[in-house]
N, C-alpha and C positions, 0 to 999 in steps of 0.2 A: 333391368338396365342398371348399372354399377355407377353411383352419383360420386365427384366427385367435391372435395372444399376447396373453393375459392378466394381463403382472406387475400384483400386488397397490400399489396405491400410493392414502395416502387424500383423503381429499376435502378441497380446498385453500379456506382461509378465505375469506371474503371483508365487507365493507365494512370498518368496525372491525375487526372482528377479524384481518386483516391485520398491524394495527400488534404484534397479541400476538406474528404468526411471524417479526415483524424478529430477525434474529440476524448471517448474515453479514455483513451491510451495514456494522452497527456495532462488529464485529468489524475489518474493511477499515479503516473507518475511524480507531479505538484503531490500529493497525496505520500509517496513514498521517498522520494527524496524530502525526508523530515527531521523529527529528532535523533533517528539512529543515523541516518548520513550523517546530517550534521556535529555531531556532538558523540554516540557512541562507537560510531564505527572508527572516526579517525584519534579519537582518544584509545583505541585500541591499539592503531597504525605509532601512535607517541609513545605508546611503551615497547612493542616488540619489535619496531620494525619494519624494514620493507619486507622480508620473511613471511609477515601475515597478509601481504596483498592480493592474493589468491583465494583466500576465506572468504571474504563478500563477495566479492565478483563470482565466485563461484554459485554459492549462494541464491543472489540476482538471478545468475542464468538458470539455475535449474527452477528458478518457480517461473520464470516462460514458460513454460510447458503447463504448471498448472493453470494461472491466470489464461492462456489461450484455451485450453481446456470449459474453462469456467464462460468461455465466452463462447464457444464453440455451443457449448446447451444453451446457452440463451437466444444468438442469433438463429437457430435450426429449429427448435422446440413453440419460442416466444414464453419462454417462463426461465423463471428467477434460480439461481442457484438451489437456493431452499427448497423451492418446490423438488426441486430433482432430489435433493437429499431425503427428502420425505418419502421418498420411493425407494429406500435402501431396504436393501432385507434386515432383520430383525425388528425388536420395540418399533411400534408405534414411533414415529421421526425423532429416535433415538438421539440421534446428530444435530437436527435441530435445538432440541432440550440443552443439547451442553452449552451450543453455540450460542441460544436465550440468553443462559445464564451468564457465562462469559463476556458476552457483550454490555448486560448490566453492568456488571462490574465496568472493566475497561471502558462502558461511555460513561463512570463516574470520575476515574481517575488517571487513564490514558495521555489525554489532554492535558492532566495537572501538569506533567512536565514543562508544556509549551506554552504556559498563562503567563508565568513569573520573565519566561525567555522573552518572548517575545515582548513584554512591557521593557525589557532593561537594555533590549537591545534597540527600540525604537527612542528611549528615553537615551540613550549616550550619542546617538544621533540630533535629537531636537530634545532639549534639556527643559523647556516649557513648562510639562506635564511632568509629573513624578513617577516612576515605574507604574504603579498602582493607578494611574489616572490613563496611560495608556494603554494596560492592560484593558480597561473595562471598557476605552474607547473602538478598539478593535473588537471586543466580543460584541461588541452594539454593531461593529460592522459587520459581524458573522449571520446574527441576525438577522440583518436586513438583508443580506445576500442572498441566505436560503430561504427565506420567509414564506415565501409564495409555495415551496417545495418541490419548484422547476429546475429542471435539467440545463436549459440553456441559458440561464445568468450564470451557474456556477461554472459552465465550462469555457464561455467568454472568460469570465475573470481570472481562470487556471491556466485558460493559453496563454496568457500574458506574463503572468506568474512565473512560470516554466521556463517562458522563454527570456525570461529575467534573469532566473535561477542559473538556467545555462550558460549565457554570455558570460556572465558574473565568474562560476566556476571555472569556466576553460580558461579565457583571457589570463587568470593569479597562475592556474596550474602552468601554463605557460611559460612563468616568467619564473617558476621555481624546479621546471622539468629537470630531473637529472640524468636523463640520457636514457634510450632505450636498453643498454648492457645492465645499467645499474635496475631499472625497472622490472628484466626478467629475472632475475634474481629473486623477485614478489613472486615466482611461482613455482617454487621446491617442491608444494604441498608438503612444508612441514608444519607440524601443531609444536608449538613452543610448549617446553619439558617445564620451564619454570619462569614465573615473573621476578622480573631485577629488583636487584635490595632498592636500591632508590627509588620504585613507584610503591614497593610497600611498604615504605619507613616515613617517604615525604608526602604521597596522595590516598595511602592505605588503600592498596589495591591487594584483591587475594595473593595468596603466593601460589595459589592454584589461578592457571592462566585461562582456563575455561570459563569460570566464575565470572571474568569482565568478557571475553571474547562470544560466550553463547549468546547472550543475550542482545551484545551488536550483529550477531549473522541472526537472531532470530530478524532484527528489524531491517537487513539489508535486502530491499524492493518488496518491504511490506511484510505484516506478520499472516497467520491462517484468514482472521477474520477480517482483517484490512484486504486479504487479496479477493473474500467476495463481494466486494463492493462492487469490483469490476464488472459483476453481472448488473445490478443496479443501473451502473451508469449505461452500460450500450441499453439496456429497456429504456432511460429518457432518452436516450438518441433513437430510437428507435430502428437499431439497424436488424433486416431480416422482420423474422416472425414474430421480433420483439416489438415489431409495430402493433401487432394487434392489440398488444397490452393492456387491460383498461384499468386506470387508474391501480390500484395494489393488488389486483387478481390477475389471472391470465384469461386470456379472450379466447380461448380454443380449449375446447376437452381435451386432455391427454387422446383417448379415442381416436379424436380426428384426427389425428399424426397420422395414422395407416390411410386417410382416405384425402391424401392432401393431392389437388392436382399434380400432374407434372412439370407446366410452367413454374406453379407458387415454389416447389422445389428444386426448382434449377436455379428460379431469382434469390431462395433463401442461400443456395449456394455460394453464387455470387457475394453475396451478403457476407459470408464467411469470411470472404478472400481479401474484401474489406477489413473484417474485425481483426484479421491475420497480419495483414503489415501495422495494422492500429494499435495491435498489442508489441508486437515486433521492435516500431521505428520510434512510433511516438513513448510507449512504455517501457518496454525492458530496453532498448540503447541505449535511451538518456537516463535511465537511471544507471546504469553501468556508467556512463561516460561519466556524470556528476560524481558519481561516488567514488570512483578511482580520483576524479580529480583533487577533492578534499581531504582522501584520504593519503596520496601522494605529499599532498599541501605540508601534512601534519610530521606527516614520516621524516621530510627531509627539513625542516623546520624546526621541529620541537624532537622530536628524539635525540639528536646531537646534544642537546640541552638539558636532556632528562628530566624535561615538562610533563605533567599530561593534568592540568585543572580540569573540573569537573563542569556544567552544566555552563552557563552564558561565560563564567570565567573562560570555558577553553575558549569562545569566540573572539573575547574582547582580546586575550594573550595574544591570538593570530592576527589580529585587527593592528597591535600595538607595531608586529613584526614587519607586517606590511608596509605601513606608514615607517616606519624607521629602512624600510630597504626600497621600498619603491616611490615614496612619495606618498604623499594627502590624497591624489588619483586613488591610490592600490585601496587605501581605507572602505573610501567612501563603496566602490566597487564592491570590496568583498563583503560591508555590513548591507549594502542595499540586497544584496544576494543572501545573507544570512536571514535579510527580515522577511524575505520571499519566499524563501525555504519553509518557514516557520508558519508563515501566516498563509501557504498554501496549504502545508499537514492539517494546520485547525482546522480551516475552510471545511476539507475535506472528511475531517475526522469527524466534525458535528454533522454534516449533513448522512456522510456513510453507515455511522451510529444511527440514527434518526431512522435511515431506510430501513437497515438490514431489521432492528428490534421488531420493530412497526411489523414488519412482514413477516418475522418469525414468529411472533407472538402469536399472527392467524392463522398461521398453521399448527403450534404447537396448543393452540386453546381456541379451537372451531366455533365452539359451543359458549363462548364467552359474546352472547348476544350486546350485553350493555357496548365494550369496547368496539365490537364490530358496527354498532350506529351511530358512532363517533364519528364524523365526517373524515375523509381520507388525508386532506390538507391539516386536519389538526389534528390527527394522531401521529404525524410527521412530526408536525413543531412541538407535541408533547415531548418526546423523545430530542427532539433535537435543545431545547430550552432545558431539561434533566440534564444534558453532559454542561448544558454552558454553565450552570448556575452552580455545578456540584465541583467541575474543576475550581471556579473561582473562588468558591469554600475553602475549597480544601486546600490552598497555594494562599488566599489570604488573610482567613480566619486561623486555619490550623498550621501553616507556618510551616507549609509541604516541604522539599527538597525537590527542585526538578528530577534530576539526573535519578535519584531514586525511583520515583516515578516511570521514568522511562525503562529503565529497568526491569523493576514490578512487571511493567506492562507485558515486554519482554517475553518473560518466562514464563507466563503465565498463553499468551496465545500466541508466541512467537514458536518457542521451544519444543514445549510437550503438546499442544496441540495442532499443530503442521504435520505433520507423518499423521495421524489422524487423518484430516480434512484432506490430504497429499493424496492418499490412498483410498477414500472415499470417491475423491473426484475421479481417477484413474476409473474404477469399478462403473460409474457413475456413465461415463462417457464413451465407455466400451464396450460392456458388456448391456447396460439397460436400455442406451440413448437407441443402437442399434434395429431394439426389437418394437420401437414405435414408429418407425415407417414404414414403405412396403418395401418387401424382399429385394426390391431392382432399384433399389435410393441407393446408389455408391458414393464415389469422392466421401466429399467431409462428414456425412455419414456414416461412415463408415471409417474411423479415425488410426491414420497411418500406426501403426505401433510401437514409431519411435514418442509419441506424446505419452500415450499410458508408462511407456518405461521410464520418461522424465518425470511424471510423478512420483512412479517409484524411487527412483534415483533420488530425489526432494526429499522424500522419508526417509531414507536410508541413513543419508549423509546425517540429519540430524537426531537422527537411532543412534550412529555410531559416535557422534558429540557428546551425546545424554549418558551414553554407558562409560563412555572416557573418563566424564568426570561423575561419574559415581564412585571409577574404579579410584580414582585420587581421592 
């Protein structure tokens, strides 16, 4: 007699009520509308133009398809991105190794961008504290947020966050719209031939326009390593198979993917449909919406001007315009949005840092007994306490540069390694996810072929960016 598995996992919402199990999405989101919305993408938008309003946005949309992707093996499988990468053909978890490494880095200096921002920006608000005294106040709040290395304090506080963020954005965009004629204009899909003498003589911007423009589309709705976090967080929501989860392993043998009942697999289904609008409505729209809004903000603002400051300066310049064309209201508004923006990305980034290390570490070093009986809660806050301590260094012992920072960050896992990870997941979720249930699991098991060809398409676009500007 043919036994089947029965993990416990429960029955998945659905019309309305759907909207109540939004949680990662908007998490993702807080997480990706960050320093590149804020600060590099629309410093891009202040030198070229409405011209380039199609680059992010674009961008955005096509890593929907990965990040659904990414969510797709989690909620189906109940295991982490990583784990799936560890099942790629070639080396021993080849992908994880890079991803280890990568991650060290960027959870040391990542962050540095948004240490020094967020202090100057909560400090021109409440003048009390000194840059430097708020900076270290908020990372004590980061701390305490993630501490426990729970899923549901940090998404409480990211809904809010978000929904701060958002008001915030739309409302200014609103009152600076220049009309839907002037706005399609943003989608020629032209690449700017050359950057204007006056952003490279007065902000020393390259004369090669890729130089500033890659590095804001790497961070427009997140870079490679920022978008697996997404797996992370639906495992503490627990949605689907992700419930089994226990503590930093998965609760089911791969194995038992072929022997899983038929209920457990109709309600993991379910579960999809959930993570589907959750990545959809809550994550890729409002990051699309914020980011056109900011980035419109700049265009029609500071390009007449031939503005484009760098790192909190660009915030404070558009803080100044506000307050001079809408009043003290428009100020307050767009800083209280700018400190949300900021202090959602940390939030996010210490704890996303913290998970993904923690968990790639045990899979790329099995056999490293000492770290594996390190309790699971404190090999979490090991990693998560390494980015806070090492941005704070490096911004106010070594006298960082944000905007470089971000940058760095940028190119480094935005850039060259996206088409990577793009075309991993695509392989990942089509060709391997397929062959661990049984032959008669369809739907989202079986994943439409428009998904695999949007990661493709993800890789592509930034294949053909990378070669442009080698070719300059």
């Amino acid at each position: 007699m043919e036994t089947t598995t029965k993990p416990e996992i429960g029955k998945a919402p659905t019309g309305w009520e759907i909207l109540l199990a939004f949680g990662p999405g908007m998490v993702w989101a807080s997480m990706s509308i960050g320093g590149g919305e804020l600060v590099l993408i629309p410093r891009v938008g202040s030198v070229f133009g409405m011209a380039v309003l199609w680059m992010p946005l674009l961008a955005i949309a096509l890593k929907y398809f990965m990040v659904n992707e990414i969510g797709r093996w989690t909620v189906l499988t109940g295991r982490s991105i990583s784990d799936g990468f560890a099942m790629l053909p070639g080396p021993r978890a080849w992908l994880n190794w890079i991803i280890l490494i990568v991650a060290i880095y960027l959870g040391a200096v990542h962050i540095g961008g948004l240490v020094a921002m967020v202090g100057a920006i909560t400090f021109n608000m409440f003048p009390m504290l000194p840059p430097f005294g708020w900076s270290l106040v908020l990372m004590c709040s980061f701390i305490a947020l993630t501490w426990t290395g729970k899923y549901d304090p940090l998404e409480m506080v990211m809904k809010i966050v978000t929904a701060i963020l958002v008001i915030s954005a739309v409302i200014i965009a609103a009152m600076f719209f220049p009309g839907v004629g002037e706005v399609l204009k943003g989608f020629g899909f032209q690449v700017p031939a050359t950057t204007p003498d006056w952003a490279v003589s007065q902000f020393k911007i390259s004369k090669n326009p890729l130089v500033e423009i890659l590095p804001a589309m790497a961070f427009a709705g997140a870079g490679a390593i920022n978008s697996l976090w997404y797996s992370d967080w639906v495992l503490g929501k627990g949605m689907g198979l992700a419930k089994t989860y226990k503590g930093d392993k998965p609760g089911l043998h791969v194995e038992e993917l072929q022997d899983l009942d038929r209920g457990v697999l109709d309600r993991a289904a379910h579960w999809y449909r959930v993570m589907f609008h959750d990545n959809l409505w809550a994550g890729n729209f409002l990051t699309i919406l914020v980011t056109a809004a900011f980035m419109i903000n700049a265009i029609v603002i500071l390009n007449p001007q031939k503005i484009a400051p760098a790192g909190a300066g660009f915030i404070f310049t558009l803080s100044k315009t506000y307050t001079q064309t809408l009043g003290a209201w428009a100020y307050w508004l767009f800083m209280i949005g700018a400190w949300a923006v900021i202090y959602g990305t940390m939030a996010t980034c210490y704890d996303g840092y913290a998970r993904l290390i923690n968990r790639t570490l045990l899979i790329c070093l099995p056999n490293w007994k000492a770290y594996a009986r390190i309790d699971p809660t404190w090999r979490y806050r090991i990693w998560m306490l390494y980015g806070t301590v090492c941005n704070f260094v490096l911004v106010y012992l070594l006298q960082a540069v944000p905007v470089t920072f971000l940058q760095a960050a940028a190119w480094v896992e935005g850039t060259f390694l996206l088409p990577v990870v793009a075309l991993a997941i695509a392989y990942l979720t089509s060709v391997i996810m397929p062959r661990l249930f049984p032959a008669d699991a369809g739907g989202p098991y079986r994943p439409h072929w428009l998904f695999p060809v949007g990661c493709v398409a993800a890789a592509a676009l930034y294949v053909i960016l990378i070669v442009m500007l080698l070719r300059n």
